[in-house]
TORKEFI-463159 format. One record per residue (C-alpha): residue number from 1; x, y, z. Coordinates in nm, 2 decimals. Example, Ala and Ser with C-alpha at 12.3 -4.5 7.8 and 13.67 -1.06 7.14 Angstrom:
% TORKEFI-463159
site i:1	c1:1.23	c2:-0.45	c3:0.78;
site i:2	c1:1.37	c2:-0.11	c3:0.71;
//
This chain:
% TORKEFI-463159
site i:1	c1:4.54	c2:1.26	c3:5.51;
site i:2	c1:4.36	c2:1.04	c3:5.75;
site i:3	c1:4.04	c2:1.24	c3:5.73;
site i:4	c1:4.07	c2:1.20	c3:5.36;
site i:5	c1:4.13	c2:0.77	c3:5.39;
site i:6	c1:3.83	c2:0.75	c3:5.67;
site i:7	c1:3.58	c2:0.97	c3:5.46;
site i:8	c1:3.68	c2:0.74	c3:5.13;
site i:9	c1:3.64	c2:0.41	c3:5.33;
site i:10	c1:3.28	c2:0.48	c3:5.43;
site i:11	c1:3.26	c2:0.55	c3:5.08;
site i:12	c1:3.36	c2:0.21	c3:4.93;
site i:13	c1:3.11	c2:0.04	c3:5.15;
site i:14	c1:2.81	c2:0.23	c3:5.04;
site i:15	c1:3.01	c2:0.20	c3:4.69;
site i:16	c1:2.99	c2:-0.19	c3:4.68;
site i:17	c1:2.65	c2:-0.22	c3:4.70;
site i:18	c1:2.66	c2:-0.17	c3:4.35;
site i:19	c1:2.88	c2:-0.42	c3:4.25;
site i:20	c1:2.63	c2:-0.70	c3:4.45;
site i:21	c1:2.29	c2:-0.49	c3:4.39;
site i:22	c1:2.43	c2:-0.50	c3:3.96;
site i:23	c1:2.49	c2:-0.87	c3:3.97;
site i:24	c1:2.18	c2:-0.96	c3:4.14;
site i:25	c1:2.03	c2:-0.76	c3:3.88;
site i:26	c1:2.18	c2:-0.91	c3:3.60;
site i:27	c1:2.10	c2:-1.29	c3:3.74;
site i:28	c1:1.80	c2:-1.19	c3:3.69;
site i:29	c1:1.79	c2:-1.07	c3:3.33;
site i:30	c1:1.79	c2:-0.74	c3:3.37;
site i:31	c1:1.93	c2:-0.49	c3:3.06;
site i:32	c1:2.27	c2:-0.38	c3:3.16;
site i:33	c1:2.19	c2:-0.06	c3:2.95;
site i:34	c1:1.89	c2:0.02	c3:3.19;
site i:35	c1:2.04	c2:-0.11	c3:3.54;
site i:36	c1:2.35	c2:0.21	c3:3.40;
site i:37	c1:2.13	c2:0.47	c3:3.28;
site i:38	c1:1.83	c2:0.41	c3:3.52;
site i:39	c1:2.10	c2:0.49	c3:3.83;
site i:40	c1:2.14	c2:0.82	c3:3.70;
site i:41	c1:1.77	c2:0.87	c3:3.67;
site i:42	c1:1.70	c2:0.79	c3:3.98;
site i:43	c1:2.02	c2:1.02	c3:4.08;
site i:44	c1:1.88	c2:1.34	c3:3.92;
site i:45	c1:1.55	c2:1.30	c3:4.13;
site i:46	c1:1.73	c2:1.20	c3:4.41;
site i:47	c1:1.96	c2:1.50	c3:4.44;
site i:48	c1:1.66	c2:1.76	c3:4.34;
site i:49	c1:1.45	c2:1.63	c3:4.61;
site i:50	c1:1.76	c2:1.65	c3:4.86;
site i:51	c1:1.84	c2:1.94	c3:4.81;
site i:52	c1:1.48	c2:2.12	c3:4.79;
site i:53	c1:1.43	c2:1.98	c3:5.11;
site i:54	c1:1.78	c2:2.08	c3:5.27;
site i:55	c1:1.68	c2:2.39	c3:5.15;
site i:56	c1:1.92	c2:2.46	c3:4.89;
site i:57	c1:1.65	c2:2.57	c3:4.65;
site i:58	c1:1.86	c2:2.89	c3:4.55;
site i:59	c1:2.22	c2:2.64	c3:4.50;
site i:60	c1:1.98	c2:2.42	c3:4.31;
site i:61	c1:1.88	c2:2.69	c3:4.08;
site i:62	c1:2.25	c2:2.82	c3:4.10;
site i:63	c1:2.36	c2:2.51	c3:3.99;
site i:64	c1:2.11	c2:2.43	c3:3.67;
site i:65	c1:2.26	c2:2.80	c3:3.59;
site i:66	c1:2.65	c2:2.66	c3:3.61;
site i:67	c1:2.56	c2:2.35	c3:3.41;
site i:68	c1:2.46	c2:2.62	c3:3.14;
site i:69	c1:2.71	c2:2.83	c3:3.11;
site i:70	c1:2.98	c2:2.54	c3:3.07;
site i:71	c1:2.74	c2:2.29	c3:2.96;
site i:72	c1:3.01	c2:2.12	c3:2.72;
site i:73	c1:3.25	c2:2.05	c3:3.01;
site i:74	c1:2.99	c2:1.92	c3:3.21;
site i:75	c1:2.85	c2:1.73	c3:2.92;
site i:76	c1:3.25	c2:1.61	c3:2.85;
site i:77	c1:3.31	c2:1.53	c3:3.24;
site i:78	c1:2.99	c2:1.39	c3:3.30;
site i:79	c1:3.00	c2:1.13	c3:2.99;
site i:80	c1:3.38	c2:1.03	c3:3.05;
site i:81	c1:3.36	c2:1.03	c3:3.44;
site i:82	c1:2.99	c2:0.91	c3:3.50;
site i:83	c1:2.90	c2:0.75	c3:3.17;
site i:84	c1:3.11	c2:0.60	c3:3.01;
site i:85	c1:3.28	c2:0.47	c3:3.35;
site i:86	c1:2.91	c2:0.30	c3:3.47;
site i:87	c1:2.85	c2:0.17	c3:3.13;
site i:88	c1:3.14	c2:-0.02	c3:3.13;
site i:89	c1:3.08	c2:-0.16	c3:3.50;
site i:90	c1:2.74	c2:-0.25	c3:3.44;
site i:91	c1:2.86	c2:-0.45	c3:3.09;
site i:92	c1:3.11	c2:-0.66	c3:3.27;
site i:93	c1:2.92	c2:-0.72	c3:3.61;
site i:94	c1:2.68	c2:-0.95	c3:3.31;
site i:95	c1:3.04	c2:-1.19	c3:3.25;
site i:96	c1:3.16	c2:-1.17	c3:3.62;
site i:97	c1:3.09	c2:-1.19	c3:4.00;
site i:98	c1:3.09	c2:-0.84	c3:4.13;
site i:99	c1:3.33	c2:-0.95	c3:4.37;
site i:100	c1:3.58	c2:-1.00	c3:4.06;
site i:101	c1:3.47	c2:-0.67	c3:3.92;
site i:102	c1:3.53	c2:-0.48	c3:4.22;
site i:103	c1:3.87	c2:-0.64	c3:4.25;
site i:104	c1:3.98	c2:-0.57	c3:3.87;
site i:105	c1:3.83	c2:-0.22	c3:3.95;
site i:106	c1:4.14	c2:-0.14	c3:4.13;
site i:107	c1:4.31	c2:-0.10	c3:3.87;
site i:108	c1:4.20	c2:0.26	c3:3.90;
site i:109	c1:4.47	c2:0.28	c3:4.18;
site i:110	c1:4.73	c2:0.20	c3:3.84;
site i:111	c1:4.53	c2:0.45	c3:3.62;
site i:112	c1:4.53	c2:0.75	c3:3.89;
site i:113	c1:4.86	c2:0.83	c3:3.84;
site i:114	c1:4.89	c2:0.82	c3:3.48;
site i:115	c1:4.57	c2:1.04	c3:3.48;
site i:116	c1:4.74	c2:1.29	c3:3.71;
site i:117	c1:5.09	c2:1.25	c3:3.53;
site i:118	c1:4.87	c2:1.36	c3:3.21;
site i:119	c1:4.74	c2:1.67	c3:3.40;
site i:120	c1:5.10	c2:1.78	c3:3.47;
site i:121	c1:5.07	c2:1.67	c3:3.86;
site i:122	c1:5.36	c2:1.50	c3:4.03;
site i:123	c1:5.39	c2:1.11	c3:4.13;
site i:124	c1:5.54	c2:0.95	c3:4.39;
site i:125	c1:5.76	c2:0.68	c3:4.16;
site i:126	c1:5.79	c2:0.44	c3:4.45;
site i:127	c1:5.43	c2:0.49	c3:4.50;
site i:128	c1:5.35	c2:0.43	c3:4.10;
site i:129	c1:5.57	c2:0.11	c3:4.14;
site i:130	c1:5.32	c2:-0.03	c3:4.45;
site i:131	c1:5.02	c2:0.02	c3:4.25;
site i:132	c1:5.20	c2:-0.26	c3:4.01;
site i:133	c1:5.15	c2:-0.49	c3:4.35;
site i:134	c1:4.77	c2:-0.43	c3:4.32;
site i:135	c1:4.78	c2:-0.46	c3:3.90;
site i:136	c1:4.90	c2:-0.85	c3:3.94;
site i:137	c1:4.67	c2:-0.90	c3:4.24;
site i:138	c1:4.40	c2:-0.84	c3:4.01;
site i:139	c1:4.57	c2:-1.08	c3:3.78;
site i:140	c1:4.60	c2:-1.37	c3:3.97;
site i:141	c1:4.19	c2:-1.32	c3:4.06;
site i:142	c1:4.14	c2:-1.30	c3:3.67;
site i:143	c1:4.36	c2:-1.62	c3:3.63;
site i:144	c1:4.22	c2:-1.83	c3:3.90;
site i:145	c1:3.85	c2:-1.69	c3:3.73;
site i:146	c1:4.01	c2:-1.82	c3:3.38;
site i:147	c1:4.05	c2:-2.15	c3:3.50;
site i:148	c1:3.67	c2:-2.24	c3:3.52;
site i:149	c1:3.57	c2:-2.02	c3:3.28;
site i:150	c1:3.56	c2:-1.95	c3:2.90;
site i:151	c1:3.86	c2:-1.69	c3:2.76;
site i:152	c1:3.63	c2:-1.48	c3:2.60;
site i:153	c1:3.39	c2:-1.41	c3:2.92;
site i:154	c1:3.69	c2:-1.32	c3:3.14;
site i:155	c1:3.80	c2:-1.06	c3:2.90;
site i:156	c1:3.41	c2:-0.92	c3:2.85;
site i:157	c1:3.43	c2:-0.90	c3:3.20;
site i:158	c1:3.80	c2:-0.73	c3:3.28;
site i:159	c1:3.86	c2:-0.50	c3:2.97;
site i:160	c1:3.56	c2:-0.28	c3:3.02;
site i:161	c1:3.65	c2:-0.27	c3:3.38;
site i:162	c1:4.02	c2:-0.14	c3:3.31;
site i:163	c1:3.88	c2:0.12	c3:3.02;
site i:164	c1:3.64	c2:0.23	c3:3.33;
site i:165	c1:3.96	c2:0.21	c3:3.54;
site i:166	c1:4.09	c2:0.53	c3:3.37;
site i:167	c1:3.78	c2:0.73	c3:3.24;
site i:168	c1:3.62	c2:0.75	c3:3.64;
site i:169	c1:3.94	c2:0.95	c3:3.79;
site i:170	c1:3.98	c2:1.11	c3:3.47;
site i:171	c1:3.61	c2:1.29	c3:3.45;
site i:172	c1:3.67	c2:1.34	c3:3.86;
site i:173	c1:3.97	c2:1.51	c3:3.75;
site i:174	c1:3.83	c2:1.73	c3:3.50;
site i:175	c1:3.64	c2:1.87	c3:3.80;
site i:176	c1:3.91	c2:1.89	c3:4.05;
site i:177	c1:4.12	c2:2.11	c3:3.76;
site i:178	c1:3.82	c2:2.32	c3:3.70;
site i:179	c1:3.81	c2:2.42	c3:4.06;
site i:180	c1:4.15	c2:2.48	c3:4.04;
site i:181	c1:4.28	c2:2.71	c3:3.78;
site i:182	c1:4.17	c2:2.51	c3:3.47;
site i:183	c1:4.35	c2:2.43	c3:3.16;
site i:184	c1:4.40	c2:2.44	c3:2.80;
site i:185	c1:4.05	c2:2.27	c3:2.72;
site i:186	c1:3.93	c2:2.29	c3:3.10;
site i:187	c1:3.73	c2:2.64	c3:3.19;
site i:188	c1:3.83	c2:2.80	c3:3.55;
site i:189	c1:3.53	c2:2.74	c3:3.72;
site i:190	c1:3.59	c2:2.93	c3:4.04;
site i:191	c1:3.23	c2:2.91	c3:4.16;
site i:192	c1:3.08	c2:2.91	c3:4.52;
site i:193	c1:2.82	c2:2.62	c3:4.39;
site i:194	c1:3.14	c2:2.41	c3:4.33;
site i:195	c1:3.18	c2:2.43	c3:4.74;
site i:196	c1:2.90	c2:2.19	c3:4.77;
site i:197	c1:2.94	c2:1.81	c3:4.71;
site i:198	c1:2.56	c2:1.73	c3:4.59;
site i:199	c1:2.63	c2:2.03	c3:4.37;
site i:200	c1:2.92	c2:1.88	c3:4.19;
site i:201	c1:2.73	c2:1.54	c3:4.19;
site i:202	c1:2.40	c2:1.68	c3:4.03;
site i:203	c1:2.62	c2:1.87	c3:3.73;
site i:204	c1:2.80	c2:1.52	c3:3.65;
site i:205	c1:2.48	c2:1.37	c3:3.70;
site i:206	c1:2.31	c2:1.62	c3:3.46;
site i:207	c1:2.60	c2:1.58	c3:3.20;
site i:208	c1:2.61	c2:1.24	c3:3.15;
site i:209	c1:2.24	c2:1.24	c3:3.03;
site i:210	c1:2.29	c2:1.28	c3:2.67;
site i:211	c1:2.52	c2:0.95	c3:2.66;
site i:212	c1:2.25	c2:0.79	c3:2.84;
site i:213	c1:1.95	c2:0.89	c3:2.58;
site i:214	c1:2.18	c2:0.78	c3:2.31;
site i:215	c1:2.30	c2:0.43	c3:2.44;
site i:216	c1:1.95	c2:0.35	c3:2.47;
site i:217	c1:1.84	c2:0.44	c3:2.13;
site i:218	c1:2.13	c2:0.27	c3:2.01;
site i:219	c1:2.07	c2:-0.04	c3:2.22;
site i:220	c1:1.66	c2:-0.03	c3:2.17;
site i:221	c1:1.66	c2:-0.28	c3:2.51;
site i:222	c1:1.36	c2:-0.48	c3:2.62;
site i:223	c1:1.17	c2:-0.28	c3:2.87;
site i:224	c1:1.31	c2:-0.29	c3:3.27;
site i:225	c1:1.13	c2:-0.50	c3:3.50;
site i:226	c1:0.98	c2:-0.35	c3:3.82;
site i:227	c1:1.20	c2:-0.50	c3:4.05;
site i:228	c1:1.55	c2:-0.34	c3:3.80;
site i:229	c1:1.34	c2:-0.01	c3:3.86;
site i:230	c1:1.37	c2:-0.04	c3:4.23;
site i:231	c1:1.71	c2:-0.19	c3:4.27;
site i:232	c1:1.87	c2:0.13	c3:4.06;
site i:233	c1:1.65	c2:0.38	c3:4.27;
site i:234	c1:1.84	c2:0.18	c3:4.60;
site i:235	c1:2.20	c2:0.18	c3:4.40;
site i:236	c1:2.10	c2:0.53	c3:4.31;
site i:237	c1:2.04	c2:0.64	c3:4.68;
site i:238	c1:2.37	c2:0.43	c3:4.80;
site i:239	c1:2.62	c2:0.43	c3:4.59;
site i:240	c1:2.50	c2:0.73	c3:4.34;
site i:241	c1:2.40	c2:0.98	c3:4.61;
site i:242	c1:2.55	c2:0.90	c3:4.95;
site i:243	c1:2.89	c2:0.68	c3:4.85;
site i:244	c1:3.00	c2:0.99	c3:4.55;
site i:245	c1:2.92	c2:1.24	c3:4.74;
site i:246	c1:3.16	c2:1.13	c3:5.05;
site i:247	c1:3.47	c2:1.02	c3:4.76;
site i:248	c1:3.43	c2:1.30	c3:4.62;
site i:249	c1:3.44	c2:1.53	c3:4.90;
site i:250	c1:3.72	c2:1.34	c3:4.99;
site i:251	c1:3.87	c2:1.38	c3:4.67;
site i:252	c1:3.82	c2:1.81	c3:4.73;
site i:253	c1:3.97	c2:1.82	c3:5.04;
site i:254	c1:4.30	c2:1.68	c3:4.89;
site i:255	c1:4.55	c2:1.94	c3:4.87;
site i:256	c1:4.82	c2:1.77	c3:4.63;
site i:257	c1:4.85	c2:1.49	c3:4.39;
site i:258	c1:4.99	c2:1.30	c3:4.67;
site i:259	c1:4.64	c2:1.35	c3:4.88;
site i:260	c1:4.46	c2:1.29	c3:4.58;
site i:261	c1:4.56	c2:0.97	c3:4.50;
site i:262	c1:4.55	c2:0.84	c3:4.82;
site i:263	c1:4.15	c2:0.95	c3:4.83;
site i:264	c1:4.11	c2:0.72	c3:4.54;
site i:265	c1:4.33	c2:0.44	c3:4.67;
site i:266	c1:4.08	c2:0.39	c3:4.97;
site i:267	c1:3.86	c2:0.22	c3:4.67;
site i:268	c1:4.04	c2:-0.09	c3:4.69;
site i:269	c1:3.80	c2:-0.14	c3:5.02;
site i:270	c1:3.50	c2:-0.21	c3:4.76;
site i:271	c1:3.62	c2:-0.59	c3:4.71;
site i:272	c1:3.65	c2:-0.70	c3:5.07;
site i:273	c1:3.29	c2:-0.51	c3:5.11;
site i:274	c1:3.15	c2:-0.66	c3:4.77;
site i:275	c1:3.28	c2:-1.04	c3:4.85;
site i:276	c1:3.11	c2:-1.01	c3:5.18;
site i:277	c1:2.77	c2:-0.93	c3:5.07;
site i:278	c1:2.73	c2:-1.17	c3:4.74;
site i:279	c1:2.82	c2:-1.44	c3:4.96;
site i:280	c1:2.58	c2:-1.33	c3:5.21;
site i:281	c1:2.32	c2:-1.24	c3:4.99;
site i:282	c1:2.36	c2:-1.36	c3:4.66;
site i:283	c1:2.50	c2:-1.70	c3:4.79;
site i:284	c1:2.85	c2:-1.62	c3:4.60;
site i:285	c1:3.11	c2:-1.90	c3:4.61;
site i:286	c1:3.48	c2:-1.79	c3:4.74;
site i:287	c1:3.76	c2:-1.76	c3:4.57;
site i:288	c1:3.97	c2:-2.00	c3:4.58;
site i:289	c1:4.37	c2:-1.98	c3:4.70;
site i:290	c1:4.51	c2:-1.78	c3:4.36;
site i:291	c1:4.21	c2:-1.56	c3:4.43;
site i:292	c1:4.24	c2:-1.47	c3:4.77;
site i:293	c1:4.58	c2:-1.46	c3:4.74;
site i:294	c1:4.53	c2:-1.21	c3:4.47;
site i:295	c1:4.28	c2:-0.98	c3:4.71;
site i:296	c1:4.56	c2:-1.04	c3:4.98;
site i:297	c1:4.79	c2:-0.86	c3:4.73;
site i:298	c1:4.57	c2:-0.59	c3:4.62;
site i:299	c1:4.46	c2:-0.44	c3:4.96;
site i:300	c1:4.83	c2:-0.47	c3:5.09;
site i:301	c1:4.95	c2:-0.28	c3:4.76;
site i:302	c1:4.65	c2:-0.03	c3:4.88;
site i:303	c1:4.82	c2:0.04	c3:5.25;
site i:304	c1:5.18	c2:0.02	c3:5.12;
site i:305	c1:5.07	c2:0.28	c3:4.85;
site i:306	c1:4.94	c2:0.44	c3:5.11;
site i:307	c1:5.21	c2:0.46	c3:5.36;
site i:308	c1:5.45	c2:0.57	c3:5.06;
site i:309	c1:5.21	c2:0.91	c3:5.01;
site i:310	c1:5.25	c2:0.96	c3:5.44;
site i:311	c1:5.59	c2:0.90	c3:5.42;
site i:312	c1:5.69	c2:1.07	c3:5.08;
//
């Protein structure tokens, strides 16, 4: 357990860069369509490149092979777990500070459970009840946002957040039942290529694609700038690469539901990392008391949830 909550920690930091690198983005005009779908771009020739120079040129080529023979669960996964999840992120980050992003984001810790209850996996209940601790943290930093802001633009910038809440552990879930024995619409995918982290990364990667080429059809968005280019190759290389790589492999090492959840509680880390670098770099206000009161509550739920799953 504690190798699981160390490895997922190091993996919010690199994971809240993009919560600051999307908002400094986004203050400066870029496409919300192009600072999502250009991360995954960048991902794909990130992850080649790695791994032709690890040499894994033959689990690269092993892997390509996988995405083909289940290339509609990868295509499924990919969309619900990499898509549709960084879609909605990148929409709301344009209403909100990343800092109140990252914190409504941990409402993942609420939608974990439910996501394993649906996959048949058992719950701590004293657990599920702490994760309501975390849900009204997350209120109070909405309510206190509410206050100097319009209705409307609080809830462009929560609701996609709590939609991407439940569709990021739910494509990551996908994967961890493939590995396992599958299900009714999940293939067994007992492969030696699922082993390897950048492996399960690239096929995600690969099969959120098509969403990609058809939001931006859809869309028809102004041309990215040079300097949205460079900022998704760095989210890319950060958060993409190095941060989902680390969760994830801390996500496979789990052993139960119990262990599971507690990989994806470390998360909650993100908004003490993401308030720390916009007010550093983006020259971010505070919150005020309601708000820090609310990040007081969600990062206490985090450790009492967490306590509950060493404990159960």
């Amino acid at each position: 357990m504690n190798k699981i909550i160390i490895t997922g920690a190091i993996a919010a930091l690199f994971f809240s860069s993009t919560f600051v690198l999307n908002r400094a983005m986004s203050l400066e005009g870029g496409h919300w369509i192009w600072t999502a779908s250009l991360r995954y771009i960048w991902m794909l020739f990130l992850l080649v490149i790695w791994m032709l120079m690890g040499g894994k040129a033959k689990l690269l080529q092993q892997t390509f092979v996988l995405f083909r023979k289940h290339w509609v669960f990868w295509v499924t996964a990919g969309s619900i777990g990499f898509g549709l999840f960084y879609a909605l992120i990148t929409y709301s980050v344009t209403f909100a500070p990343g800092w109140i992003v990252a914190t409504t984001w941990q409402c993942t810790i609420l939608a974990t459970p439910v996501v394993l209850l649906c996959f048949g996996r058992k719950i701590s209940l004293r657990a599920l009840a702490l994760t309501l601790v975390v849900f009204a943290g997350v209120i109070l930093v909405n309510a206190e946002h509410a206050a100097t802001t319009r209705l409307s633009t609080v809830l462009k910038g929560a609701l996609p957040v709590l939609l991407a809440a439940f569709a990021y552990p739910l494509g990551n879930q996908m994967v961890w039942e493939a590995r396992q024995k599958g299900g009714k619409f999940i293939p067994a995918i007992q492969n030696p290529v699922m082993a390897d982290g950048f492996a399960r990364v690239l096929l995600l990667t690969l099969g959120s694609l098509p969403l990609w080429g058809i939001l931006i059809l859809f869309l028809a968005p102004p041309p990215p700038s040079s300097g949205q280019i460079t900022m998704t190759g760095l989210v890319a290389l950060l958060s993409g690469v190095i941060a989902t790589t680390l969760f994830l492999n801390a996500r496979n090492t789990a052993r139960n539901a119990s262990e599971l959840a507690a990989a994806d509680c470390t998360q909650a880390m993100e908004v003490l990392f993401a308030l720390a670098g916009e007010f550093v770099f983006l020259d971010g206000s505070l919150p005020g008391p309601w708000g820090a009161l609310g990040i007081a509550m969600t990062i206490i739920g985090l450790m009492l949830y967490i306590r509950v799953q060493n404990i159960r």
